[in-house]
N, C-alpha and C positions, 0 to 999 in steps of 0.2 A: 311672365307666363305662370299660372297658377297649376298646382299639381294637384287631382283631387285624391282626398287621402283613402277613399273610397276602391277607387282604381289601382291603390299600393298593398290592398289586400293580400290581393291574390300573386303578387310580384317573388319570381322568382331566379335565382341568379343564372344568370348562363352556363351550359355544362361544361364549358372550358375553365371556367372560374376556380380556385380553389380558399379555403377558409385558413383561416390563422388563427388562433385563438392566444388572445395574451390575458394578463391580470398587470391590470395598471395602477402604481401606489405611489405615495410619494417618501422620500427616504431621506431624512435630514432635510428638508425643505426643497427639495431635488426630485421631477418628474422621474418613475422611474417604468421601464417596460419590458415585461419578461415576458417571452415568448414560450407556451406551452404545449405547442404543438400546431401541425401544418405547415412549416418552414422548412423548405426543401433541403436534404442531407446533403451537409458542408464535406469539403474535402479537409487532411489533413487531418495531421494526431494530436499537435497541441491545442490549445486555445488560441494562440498568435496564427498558427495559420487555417484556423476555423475562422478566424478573424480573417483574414485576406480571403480564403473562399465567400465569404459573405458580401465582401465589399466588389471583388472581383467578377464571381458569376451570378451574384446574386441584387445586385444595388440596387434596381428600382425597387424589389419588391421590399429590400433593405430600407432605404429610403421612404416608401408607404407605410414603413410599420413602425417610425422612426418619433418619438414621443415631442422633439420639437418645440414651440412653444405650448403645449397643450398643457393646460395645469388641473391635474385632479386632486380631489383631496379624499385621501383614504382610498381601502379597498374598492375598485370597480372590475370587473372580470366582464371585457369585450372580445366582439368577435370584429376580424377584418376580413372583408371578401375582399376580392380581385383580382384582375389576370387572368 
């Protein structure tokens, strides 16, 4: 099935959706992905268990924003919608 790109003009996300924005680099030959904002407030005071709040109440969206096999090179600064 063919998408016209025509008709992606005007395309806009659903009002449920929310945005994430990261900046995606690579760091010693290693994809890497920091999250700059729109990523829902973690529970917890340290970093370990802002780490468990993320994996816990937060994983799929963890998981979608999760750099994977994706290999950039150098600075790129993306946007994720979803959700």
């Amino acid at each position: 099935m063919m998408i016209e790109i025509k008709k992606l003009k005007n395309w806009q996300a659903p009002e449920d959706w929310f945005e994430i924005q990261t900046i995606d680099a690579h760091t010693g030959g290693e994809p890497l992905r920091i999250i700059i904002s729109g990523f829902p407030k973690l529970k917890g005071a340290t970093l370990l268990e802002k780490r468990a709040s993320a994996k816990n109440d937060f994983d799929q969206i963890r998981k979608s924003t999760h750099v994977g096999t994706a290999r950039t090179r150098g600075y790129v600064r993306s946007t994720h919608r979803g959700f």
